[in-house]
matplotlib code that plots the C-alpha trace (Angstrom):
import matplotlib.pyplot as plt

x = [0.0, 1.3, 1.5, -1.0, 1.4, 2.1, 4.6, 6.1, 8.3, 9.0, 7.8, 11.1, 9.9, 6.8, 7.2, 4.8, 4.8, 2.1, 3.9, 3.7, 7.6, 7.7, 10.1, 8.3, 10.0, 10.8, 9.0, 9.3, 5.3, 2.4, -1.4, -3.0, -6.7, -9.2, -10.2, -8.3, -4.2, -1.3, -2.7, -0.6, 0.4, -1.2, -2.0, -4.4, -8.2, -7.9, -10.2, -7.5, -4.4, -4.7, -0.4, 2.2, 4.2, 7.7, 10.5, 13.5, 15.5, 14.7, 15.8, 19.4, 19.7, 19.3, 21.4, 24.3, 24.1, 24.8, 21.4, 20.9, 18.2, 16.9, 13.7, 10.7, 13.2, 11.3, 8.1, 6.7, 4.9, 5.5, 9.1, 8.7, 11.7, 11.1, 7.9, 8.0, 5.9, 5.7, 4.0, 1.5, -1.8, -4.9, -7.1, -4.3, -4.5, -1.4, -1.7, 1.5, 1.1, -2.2, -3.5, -4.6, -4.5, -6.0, -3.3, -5.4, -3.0, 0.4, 2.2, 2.5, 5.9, 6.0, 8.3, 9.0, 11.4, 13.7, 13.8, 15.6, 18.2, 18.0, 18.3, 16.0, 12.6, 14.2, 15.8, 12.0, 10.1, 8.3, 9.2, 7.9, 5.5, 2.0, -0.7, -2.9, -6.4, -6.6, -9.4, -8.5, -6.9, -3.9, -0.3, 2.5, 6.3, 10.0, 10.5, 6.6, 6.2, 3.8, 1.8, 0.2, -3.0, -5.7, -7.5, -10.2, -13.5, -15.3, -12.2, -13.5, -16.6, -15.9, -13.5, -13.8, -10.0, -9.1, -9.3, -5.5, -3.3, -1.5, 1.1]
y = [0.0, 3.7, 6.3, 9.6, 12.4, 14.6, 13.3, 14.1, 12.9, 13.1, 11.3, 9.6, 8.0, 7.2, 4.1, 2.6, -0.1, -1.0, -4.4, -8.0, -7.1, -7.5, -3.8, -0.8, 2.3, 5.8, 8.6, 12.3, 12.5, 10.1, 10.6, 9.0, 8.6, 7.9, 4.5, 3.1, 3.5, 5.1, 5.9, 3.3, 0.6, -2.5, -3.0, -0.5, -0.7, -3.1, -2.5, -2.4, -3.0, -0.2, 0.9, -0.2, 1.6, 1.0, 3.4, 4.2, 3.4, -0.7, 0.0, 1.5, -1.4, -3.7, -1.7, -1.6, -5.6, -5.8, -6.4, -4.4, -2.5, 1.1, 2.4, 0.7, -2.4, -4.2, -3.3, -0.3, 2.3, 4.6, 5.0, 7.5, 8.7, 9.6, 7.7, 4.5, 3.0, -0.5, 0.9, 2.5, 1.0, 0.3, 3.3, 5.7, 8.3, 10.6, 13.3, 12.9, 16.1, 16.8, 13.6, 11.5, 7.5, 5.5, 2.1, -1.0, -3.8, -4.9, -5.7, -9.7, -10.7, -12.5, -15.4, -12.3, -10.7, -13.6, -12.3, -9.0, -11.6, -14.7, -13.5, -10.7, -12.4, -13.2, -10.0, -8.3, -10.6, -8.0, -5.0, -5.5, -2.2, -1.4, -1.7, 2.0, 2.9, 6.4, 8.0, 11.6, 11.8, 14.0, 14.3, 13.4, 14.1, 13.0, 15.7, 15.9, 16.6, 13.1, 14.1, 11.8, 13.5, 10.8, 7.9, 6.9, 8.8, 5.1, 4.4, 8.2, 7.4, 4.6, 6.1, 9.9, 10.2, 9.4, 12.7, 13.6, 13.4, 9.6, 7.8]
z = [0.0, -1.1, 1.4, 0.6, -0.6, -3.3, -5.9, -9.1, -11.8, -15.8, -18.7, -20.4, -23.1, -24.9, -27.0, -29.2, -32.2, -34.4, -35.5, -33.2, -32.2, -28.8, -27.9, -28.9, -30.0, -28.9, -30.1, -30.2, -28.8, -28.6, -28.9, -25.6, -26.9, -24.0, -23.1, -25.7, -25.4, -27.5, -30.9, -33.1, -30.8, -31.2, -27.4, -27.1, -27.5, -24.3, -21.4, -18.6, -20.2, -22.0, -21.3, -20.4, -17.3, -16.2, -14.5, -15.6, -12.9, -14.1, -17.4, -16.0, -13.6, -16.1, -18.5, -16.4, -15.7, -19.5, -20.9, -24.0, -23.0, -23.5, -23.3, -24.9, -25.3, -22.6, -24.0, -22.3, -23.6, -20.7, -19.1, -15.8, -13.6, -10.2, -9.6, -7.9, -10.1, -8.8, -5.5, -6.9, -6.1, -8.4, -9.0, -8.7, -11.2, -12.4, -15.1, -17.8, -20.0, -21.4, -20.4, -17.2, -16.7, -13.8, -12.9, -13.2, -12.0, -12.5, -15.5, -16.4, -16.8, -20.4, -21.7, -24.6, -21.9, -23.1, -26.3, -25.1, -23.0, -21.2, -17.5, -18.6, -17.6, -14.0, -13.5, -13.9, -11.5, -9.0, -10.8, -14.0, -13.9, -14.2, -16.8, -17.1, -18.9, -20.3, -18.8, -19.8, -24.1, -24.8, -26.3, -24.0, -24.7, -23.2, -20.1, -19.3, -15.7, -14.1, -11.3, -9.2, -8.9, -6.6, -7.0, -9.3, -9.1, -7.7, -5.8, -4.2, -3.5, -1.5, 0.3, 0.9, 2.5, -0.5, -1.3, -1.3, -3.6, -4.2, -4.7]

ax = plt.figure().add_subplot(projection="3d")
ax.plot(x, y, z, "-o")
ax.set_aspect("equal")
plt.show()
């Protein structure tokens, strides 16, 4: 469980790829289209799996190990720095730019980590990320501020001290 605070960070990279490759690639801005994902990836359109969120700090690790990774190698859409993305709880909403997602789970670990290196898929158990749903379209670039910004409006209602912000 995430401690109620205010918290901010960046937007590294957003990384799409229309094609069944597993890594998706770097570019200059994406176009986060409500309830439906990053305008050219082929993941979006799903309900609650929507992107694709992992820090920076993983990919650097992982980097520095000797695994040739970068971001969007190990298939995010989303790379943050200065969040800590894998304790951020479902129904958490941040703001990235124009636009606003709501975290929906964690993100599976898939046997297509091995593709980026053999240890790659062990070196990611428990910090593999989280999967987001846009609720809120907009564009998004590298060097966007993230704001962690409260929890879903039904999380809310359940739970009016909710009412901070999150993380």
């Amino acid at each position: 469980m995430v401690q109620w605070l205010v918290m901010s960070g960046r937007l590294v990279s957003i990384n799409g790829n229309a094609t069944r490759e597993f890594r998706k690639l770097p570019q200059a801005e994406g176009h986060l289209i409500e309830d439906f994902g990053l305008e050219g990836d082929r993941h979006a359109g799903r309900p609650l799996r929507q992107l694709s969120i992992l820090n920076v700090e993983t990919v650097t690790e992982l980097k520095r190990s000797g695994m040739p990774v970068a971001p969007g190698i190990l298939g995010e859409n989303v790379t943050v720095e200065g969040i800590p993305v894998m304790q951020l709880d479902e129904g958490v909403r941040l703001r990235i730019g124009e636009a606003e997602l709501v975290i929906t789970g964690d993100r599976p670990a898939c046997k297509e980590l091995l593709e980026v290196h053999r240890d790659a898929l062990k070196a990611m158990v428990g910090r593999t990320g989280k999967m987001a749903r846009v609720v809120r379209g907009g564009t998004v670039r590298p060097g966007d501020p993230i704001e962690l910004i409260g929890r879903s409006d039904v999380d809310a209602a359940l739970d009016p001290s909710s009412q901070r912000s999150a993380v």
